[in-house]
N, C-alpha and C positions, 0 to 999 in steps of 0.2 A: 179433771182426771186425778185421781188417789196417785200418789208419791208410788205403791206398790206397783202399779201400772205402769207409772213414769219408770224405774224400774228395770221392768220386766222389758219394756220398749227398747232401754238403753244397751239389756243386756242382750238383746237379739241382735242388735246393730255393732253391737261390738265380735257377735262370733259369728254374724256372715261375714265382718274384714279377717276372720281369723278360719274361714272358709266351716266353719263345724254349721253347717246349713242346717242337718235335722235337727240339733241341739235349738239351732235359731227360733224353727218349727214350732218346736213343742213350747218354748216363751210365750210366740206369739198367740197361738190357741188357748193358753192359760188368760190371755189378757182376753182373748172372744168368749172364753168362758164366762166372765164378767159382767162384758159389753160385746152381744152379740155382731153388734155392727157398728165396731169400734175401725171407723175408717183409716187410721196413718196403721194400723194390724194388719187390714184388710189389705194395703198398699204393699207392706213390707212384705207378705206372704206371694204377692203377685210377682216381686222381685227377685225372692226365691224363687220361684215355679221357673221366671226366665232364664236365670242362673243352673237352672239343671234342664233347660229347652225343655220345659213344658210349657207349649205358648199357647194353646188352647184353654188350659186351667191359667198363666198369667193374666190373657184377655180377660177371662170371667170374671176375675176377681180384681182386677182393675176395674171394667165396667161394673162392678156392685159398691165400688167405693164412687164411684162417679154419679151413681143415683143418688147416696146419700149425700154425695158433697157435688152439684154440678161445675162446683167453680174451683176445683183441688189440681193448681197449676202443677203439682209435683207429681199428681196422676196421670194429667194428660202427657206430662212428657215420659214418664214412664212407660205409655202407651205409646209413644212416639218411638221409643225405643226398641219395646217389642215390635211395631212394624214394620221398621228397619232391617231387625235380622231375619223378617221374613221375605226383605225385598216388596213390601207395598208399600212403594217410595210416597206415592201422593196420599194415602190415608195418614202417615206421619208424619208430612210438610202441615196438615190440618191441626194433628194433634198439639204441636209445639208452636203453632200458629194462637191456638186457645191456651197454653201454658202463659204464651209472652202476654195474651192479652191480660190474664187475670195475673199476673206477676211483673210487670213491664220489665221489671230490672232482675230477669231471671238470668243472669248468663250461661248458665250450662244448656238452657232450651235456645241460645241464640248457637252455642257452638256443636250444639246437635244438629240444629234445625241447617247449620254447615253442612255437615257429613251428609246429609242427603241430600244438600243441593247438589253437592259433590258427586254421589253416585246416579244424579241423572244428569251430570255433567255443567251442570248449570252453576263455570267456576266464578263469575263474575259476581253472581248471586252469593254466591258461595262466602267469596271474599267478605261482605257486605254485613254477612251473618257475624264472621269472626269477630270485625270491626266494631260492631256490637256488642259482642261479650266482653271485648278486651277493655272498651268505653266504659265499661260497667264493673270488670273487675280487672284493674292494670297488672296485676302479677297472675293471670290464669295463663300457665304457661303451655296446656293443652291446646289454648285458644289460638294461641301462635305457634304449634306448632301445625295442627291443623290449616291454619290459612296459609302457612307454608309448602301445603302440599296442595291446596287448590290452585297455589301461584307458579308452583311446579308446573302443573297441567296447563296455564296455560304460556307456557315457556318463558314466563320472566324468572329466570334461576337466581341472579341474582335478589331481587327482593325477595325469593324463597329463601334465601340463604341467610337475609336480614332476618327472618322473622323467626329461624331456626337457632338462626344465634340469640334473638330476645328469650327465645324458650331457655335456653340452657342457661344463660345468664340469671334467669328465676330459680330454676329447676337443674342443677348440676346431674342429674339423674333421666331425665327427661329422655326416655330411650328412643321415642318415638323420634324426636328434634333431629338425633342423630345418624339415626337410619334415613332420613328424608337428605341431609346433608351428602351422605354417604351415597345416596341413590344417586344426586345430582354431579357429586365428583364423578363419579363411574362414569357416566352420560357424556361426561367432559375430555373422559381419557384422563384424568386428574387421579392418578391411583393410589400414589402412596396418601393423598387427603382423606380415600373412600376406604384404602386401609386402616386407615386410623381411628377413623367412626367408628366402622365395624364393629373393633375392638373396642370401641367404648362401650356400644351398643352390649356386647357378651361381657363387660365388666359388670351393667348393671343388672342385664337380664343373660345368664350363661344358658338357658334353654332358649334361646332366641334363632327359632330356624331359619328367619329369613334373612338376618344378617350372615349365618354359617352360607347360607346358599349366594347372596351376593357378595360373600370371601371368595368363594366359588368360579365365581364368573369374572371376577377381577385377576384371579390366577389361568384364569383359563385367559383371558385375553393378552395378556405378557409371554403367556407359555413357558409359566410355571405351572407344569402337570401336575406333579409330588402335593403342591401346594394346593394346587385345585383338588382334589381327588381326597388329601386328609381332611377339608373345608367340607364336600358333601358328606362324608363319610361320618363327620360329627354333626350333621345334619340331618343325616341317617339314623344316626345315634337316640336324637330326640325326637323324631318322627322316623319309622321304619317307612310309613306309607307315602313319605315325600316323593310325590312325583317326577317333580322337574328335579330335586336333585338323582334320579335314576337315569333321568334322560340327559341331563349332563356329564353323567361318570360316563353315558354311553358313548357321546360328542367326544369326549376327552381320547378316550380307548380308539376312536376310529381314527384321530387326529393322530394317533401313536401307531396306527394300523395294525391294533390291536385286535380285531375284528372278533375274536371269537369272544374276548369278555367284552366289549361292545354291546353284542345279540343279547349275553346274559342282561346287561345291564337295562335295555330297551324292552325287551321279553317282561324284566320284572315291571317296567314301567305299562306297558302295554296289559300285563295281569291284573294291576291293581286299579290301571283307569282307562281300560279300552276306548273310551270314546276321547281319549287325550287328543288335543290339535295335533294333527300329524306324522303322530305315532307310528301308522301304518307303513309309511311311505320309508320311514326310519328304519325300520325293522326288514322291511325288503330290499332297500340300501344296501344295509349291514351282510344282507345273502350275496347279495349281486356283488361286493367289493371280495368274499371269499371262496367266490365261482360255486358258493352251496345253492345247487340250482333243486332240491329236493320238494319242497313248498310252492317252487315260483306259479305254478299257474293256478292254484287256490288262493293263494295270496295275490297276486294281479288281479282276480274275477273279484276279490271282497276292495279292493285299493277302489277298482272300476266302479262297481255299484255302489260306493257312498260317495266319489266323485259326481255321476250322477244324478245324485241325492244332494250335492253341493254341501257336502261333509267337509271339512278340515282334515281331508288323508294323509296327501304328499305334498311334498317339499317341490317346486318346480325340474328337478335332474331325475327325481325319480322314477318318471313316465316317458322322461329324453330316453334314457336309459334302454325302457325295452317295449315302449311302442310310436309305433308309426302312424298314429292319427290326429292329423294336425288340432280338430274341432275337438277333439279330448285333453289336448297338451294346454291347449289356449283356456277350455274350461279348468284345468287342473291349475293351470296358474294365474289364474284370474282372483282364485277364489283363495290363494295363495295372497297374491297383490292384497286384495282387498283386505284382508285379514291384518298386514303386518298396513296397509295405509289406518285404518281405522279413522278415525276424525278428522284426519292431516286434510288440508284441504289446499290446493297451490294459490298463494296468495297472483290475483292478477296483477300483467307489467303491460304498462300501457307501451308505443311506439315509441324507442329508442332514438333521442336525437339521433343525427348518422355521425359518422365517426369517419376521420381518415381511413382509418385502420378498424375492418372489422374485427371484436373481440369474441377470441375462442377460448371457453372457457375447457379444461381436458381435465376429468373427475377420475383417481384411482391410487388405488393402495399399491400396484403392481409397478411405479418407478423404482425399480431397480433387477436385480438379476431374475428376472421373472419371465414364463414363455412369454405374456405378453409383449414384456417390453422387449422382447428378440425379436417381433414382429414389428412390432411399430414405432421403434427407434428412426429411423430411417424417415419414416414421414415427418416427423418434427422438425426434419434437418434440414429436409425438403419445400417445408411449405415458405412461402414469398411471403415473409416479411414485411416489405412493402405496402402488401395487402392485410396483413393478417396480423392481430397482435394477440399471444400463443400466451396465456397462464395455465398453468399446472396447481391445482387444490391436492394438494399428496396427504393418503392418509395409512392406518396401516402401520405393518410392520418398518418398511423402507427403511430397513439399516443401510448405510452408505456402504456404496459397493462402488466397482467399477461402472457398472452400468447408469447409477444413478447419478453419479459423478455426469458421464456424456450427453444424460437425458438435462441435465438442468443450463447447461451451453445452450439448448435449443429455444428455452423459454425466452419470454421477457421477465415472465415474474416466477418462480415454485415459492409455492406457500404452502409452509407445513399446518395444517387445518387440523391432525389429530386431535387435541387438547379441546377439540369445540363439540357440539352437537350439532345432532343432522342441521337442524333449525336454524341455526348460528351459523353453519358454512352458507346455507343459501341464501341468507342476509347478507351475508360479506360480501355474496358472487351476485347480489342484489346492487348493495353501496358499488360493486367495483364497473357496473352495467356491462356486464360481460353480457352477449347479445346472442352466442348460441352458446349451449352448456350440453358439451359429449359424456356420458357415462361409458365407460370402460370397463365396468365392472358386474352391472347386472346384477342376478339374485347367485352370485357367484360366493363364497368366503370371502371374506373382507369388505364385501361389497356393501355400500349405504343409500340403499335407492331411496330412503324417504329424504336426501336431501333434495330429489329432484320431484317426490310429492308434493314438499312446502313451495316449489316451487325457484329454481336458480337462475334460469334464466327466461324470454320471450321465448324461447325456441329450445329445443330442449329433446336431446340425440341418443336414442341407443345404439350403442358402436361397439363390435367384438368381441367381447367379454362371453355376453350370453347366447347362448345358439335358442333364442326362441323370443317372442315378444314375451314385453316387460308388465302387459296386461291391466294397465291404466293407461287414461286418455292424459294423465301428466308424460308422459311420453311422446311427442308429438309425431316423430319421428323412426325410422328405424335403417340404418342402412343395410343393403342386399345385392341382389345381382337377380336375374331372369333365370337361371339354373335353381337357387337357392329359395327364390318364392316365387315362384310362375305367377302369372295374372289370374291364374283358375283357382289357385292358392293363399290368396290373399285375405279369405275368411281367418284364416289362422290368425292373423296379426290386428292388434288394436292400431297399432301405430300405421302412418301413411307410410311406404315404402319409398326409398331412393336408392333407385334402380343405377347400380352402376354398369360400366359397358361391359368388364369383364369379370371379376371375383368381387365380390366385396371382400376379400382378404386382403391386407396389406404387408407384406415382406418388408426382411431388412437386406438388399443383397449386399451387404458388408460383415455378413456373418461370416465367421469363420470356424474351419473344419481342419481338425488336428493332422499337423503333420507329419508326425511322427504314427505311423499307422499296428495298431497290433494284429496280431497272424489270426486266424481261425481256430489254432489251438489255446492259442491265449486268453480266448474268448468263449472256450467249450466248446466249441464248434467242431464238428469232423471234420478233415483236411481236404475230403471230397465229395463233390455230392450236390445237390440240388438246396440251396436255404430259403424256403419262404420264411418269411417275418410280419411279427404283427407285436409293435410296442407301444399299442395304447395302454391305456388303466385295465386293469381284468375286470373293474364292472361293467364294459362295454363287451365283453363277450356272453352271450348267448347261449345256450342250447343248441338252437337253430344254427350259429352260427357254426358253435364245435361239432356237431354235426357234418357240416359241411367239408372242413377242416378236415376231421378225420375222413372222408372217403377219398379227397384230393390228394391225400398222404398214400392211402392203401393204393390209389391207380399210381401215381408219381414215386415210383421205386428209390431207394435211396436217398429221397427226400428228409427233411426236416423242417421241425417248424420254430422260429426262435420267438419267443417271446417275451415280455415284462415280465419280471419277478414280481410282485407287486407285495406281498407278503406269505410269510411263512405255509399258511389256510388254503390260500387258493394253491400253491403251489403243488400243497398237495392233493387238494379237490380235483386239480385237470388230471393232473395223475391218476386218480382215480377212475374219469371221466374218461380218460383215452384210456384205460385197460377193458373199461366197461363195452368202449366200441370195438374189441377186439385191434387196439392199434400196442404196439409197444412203446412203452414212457420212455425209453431210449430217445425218442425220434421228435419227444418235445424239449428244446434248450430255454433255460431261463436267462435274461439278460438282468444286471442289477442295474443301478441309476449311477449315471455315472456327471462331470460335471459337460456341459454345451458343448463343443470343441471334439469333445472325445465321442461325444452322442453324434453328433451328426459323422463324422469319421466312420464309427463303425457302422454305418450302412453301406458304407460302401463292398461289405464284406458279404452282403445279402443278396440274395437275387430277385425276389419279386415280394412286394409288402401286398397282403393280404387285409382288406379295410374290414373294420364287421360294421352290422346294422343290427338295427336302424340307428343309434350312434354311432356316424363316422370319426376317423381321426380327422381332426382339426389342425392345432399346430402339429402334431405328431404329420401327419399327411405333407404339409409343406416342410418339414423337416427331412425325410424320406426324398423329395423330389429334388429339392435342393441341395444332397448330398447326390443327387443322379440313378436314387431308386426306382422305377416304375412302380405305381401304387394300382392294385385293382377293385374299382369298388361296386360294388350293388347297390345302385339309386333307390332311393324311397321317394315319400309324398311327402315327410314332415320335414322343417327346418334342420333337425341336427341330420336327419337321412341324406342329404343335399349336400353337404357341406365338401366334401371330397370331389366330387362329381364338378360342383364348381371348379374347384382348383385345378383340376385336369382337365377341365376346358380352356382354363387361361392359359395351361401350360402346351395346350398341342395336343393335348393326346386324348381325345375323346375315345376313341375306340377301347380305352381301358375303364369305361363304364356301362356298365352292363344292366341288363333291368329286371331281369327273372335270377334264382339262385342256380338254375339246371347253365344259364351261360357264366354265373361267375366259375361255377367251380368249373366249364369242360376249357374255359378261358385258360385257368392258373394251371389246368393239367395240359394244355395246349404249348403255351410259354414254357412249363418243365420242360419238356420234350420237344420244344424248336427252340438253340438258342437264335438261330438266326432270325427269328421276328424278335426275341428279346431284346437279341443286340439293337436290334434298330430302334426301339424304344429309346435303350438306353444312351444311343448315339443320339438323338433326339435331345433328350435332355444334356448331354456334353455339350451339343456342339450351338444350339440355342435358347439354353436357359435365358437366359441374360436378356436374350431379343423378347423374350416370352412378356404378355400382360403380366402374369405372375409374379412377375422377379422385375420388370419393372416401375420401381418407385418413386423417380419421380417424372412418370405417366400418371399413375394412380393418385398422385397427389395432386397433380394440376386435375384431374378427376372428379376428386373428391371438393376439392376449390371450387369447380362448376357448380356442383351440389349445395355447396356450404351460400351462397352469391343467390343463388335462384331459393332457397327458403328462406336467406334473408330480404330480398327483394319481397315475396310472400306478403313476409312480415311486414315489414314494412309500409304497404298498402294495405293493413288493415285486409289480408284474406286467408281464409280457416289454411290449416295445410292440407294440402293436396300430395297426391304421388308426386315424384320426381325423375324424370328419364335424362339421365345423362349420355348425350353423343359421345 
């Protein structure tokens, strides 16, 4: 090759690193002009062609240099390349296969020939590749950072984190090393560590949108909003079309109950990539939390039809929300589960020596002032020690409060597990052979089901949290009651059911209710007059339901209806929505949130709590009863349609469940207009709360003991789980 050639060569390679590609172009065609089939020309123009994704004209001219040269190892892997970004993972494991043979000590083809073992998951493999480039050249700090993110995937973090530190220690610059560091602090709860990367990450590369987006998510999980929200926003900045970060601003805004820039935010996300995981389910969320009922039943019919389709719609609450079809709710989060399990696979526990003391492992972010922990404080106090040795894996916000203070008396052990990953907690609740593992938490906010994917303990419990199954067979279990899933309903549920005798709810009767009481005016309330109430969340009200509502109103004279404020949107939507039913906005009161004490207090100011469907109130419902409100609900078919119905059977008062809408509403106009059946309701609950299954807790927990004994018994004989019917 003529010096002018050599050249001409040098000078194209020097202005594709300085990106001026057509300049490069026109070099390498002067050298073809020469030498038609001047093969490392031929290569270099292929490179170009990839570099502006023309991979039709790269392939060609890669294969024309491959004719003339069959053994040009810098071809094949440049072939290897292009079929990587086209996703033809095993035509390019081939291609870099023929690189190493005709180059053995080619390391850039061993730490490519990585990345695609990578993206067909095959990290061990993976590892194995890097191990070989870095054998062949010890400062390729790409090499190590790459095998740091195979060793990511398969959860050894710390050696990821070794290998991320060899990169930077080569490569002060090495953007990549740092963003994989930064991914793993995040993982950990370790934030100001994944803060710090970040920002190394945009020192060396300041268009870097995926470190602005996991700034993003790190502010979002502290609940730094301001911080989250300028994070996507410069994310925005350098991609307009970033998806996740739109659907983040959107998360944040709803979190703020900001709902109407929420929609904006989801809307744009859903414009630019309809087919997004989940989107739909988001977006109809976003209507349902600001009673903008305008959309809902075109937007339900397209949610439905790609569920169907076994589409990535919705989010598992969004179908709680506003349908009653259990074999719909189950497929909507199944396909939900599977999605967020992905390759998680529950590592097997073989039969647990026996122990004195069976260990209960209790999983949730909700120890401390949280509704949960109003309900199920009380059982912790109650269970027999003796028998049972009580750990708490706490994760979550759990700032110390009062609550968390008397929740941690009850353990033997609270162990703060935030700082870990899912993986990492069910190793520990592995090491610590805790023998059933309860989730508390569900596909709830804060909730971490994939620790119970990897698998934490033999036995393995969903408990309250979720009103639906958790729709993986890592679930073993689900506790319930024969109100709540009948035997005819049991397609719903993945998990084997344990049937308790009366609610699967558990109370705390040590709650307490303020004594110092405020007036009816103090509370907006008119001084006289009939108050139904209803203070669930405003996504839980309906059409169908405000429907209902409003005619109950127009026959029940001087009535009113009190309800959550929930924010600003809805309040003015029902507003809307009752002038539309010809009702006056007078006659609907908003309640604000007030703290426990004072909430249960003012029911007592109400006359009859009005449930809606097909999501009932849950704690709100035993809140209500146990202040001595009568609750009236309309049963359904699905788990969250049940949930009321339960509780008013435990409590005595079946007769305040009813099964068509024509007897809820002539019911609540019935009770307007006699107090004397009201009263007796509510003398009812005065004068035997206390006696009630309801409000009995430690019944319920020697209960739940029976339960806990007979699937470790199960267990322990080596047999599948089965139902459970507790006497």
């Amino acid at each position: 090759m003529t010096p002018a050639l050599i050249h001409l060569l040098q000078t194209a390679i020097q202005e594709i690193q300085a990106n001026k590609l057509d300049s490069a172009k026109s070099r390498l065609k002067e050298v073809l002009s020469v030498e038609e089939r001047h093969p490392e020309a031929l290569r270099i123009l292929g490179v170009i062609a990839a570099l502006q994704q023309e991979w039709s004209e790269a392939l060609r001219l890669i294969d024309l240099v491959l004719e003339i040269d069959p053994e040009n190892a810098l071809a094949f892997s440049n072939q290897g390349n292009i079929l990587n970004e086209l996703k033809r993972y095993e035509e390019a494991l081939e291609c870099y296969e023929k690189a190493i043979r005709y180059q053995p000590h080619y390391a850039e083809a061993y730490s490519n020939q990585g990345n695609v073992l990578q993206a067909l998951g095959r990290y061990e493999e993976a590892v194995a590749s890097y191990e070989m480039a870095i054998e062949i050249e010890p400062t390729y700090s790409e090499a190590f950072s790459n095998m740091g993110n195979a060793l990511q995937a398969l959860g050894r973090y710390e050696d990821a984190l070794a290998q991320y530190d060899e990169a930077i220690k080569i490569d002060v610059n090495c953007a990549q090393a740092f963003y994989g560091a930064a991914f793993i602090f995040n993982l950990r709860k370790q934030f100001d560590y994944a803060l710090g990367c970040c920002n190394q990450v945009l020192k060396i590369d300041s268009h870097s949108v995926a470190a602005e987006t996991l700034k993003g998510q790190i502010f979002f999980q502290v609940k730094d909003y301001e911080n989250a929200i300028t994070s996507y926003d410069a994310a925005l900045l350098i991609d307009p079309q970033c998806t996740d970060a739109w659907i983040s601003k959107g998360n944040i805004f709803s979190e703020l109950k900001q709902f109407d820039q929420s929609q904006i935010a989801f809307n744009k996300a859903l414009e630019l990539a309809p087919n997004s995981d989940f989107i739909d389910g988001l977006v109809l969320q976003g209507a349902l939390q600001m009673c903008d009922w305008q959309n809902q039943v075109s937007d339900l019919r397209g949610l439905l039809e790609k569920i169907n389709l076994h589409q990535k719609a919705a989010i598992p609450y969004n179908l709680i929300s506003l349908l009653d079809d259990r074999v719909l709710i189950r497929r909507s989060i199944e396909i939900y589960a599977e999605a967020m399990c992905g390759s998680i696979v529950r590592l097997p526990q073989g039969i647990m020596n026996p122990k004195k003391r069976i260990r209960l492992g209790y999983f949730s972010a909700d120890f401390h002032n949280h509704p949960t922990a109003h309900l199920i404080a009380q059982l912790f106090e109650c269970h027999d020690k003796n028998r049972f040795e009580l750990i708490a894996f706490v994760f979550g916000r759990n700032t110390p409060d009062e609550m968390r203070g008397r929740l941690q008396k009850s353990f033997d052990q609270f162990i703060d597990v935030n700082d870990k990953t899912d993986e990492e907690i069910a190793q520990i609740s592995r090491d610590m052979e805790v023998d059933i593992a309860i989730d508390l938490k569900g596909f709830t906010q804060e909730g971490r089901p994939r620790i119970f994917m990897h698998g934490a303990a033999p036995i393995q419990i969903s408990y309250l949290g979720f009103p639906g199954t958790m729709g993986l067979s890592c679930f073993d279990y689900i506790v319930a009651d024969s109100t709540l899933i009948p035997e005819t309903a049991q397609e719903g549920m993945v998990e084997k059911i344990i049937y308790m005798p009366n609610s699967y709810q558990v109370n705390d009767r040590n709650r307490a209710i303020a004594s110092a009481k405020k007036t009816r005016e103090e509370l907006g309330l008119p001084p006289a007059g009939f108050i139904f109430c209803c203070l669930n969340n405003n996504y839980k009200i309906t059409p169908a339901v405000f429907d209902g509502w409003a005619r109950i109103l127009k026959v029940a004279e001087g009535s009113v209806l009190w309800l959550y404020g929930d924010n600003p949107v809805a309040i003015a939507n029902l507003k809307k929505e009752a002038e539309s039913r010809g009702l006056d906005v007078a006659r609907l009161i908003f309640a604000e949130r007030v703290d426990s004490a004072d909430h249960l207090a003012r029911y007592q100011l109400a006359d009859l709590f009005l449930d809606t469907a097909p999501c009932n109130a849950h704690t709100t419902a035993s809140d209500a009863l146990w202040a001595g409100l009568p609750v009236l609900t309309l049963i359904g078919e699905s788990f969250g349609a049940r949930v009321a119905a339960s509780l008013l059977n435990a409590v005595g008062l079946p007769e305040l469940v009813v099964k068509t809408q024509a007897e809820y509403e002539a019911l609540a106009i019935q009770l307007a207009r006699n107090p004397e059946l009201l009263n007796k309701y509510k003398r009812h609950l005065k004068e035997h709360l206390l006696n009630t299954p309801l409000f009995d807790t430690p019944l319920f927990t020697k209960h739940l003991e029976v339960a806990y004994l007979q699937v470790y018994e199960r267990s322990q004989k080596s047999l599948s789980p089965d139902h459970i019917y507790v006497e």
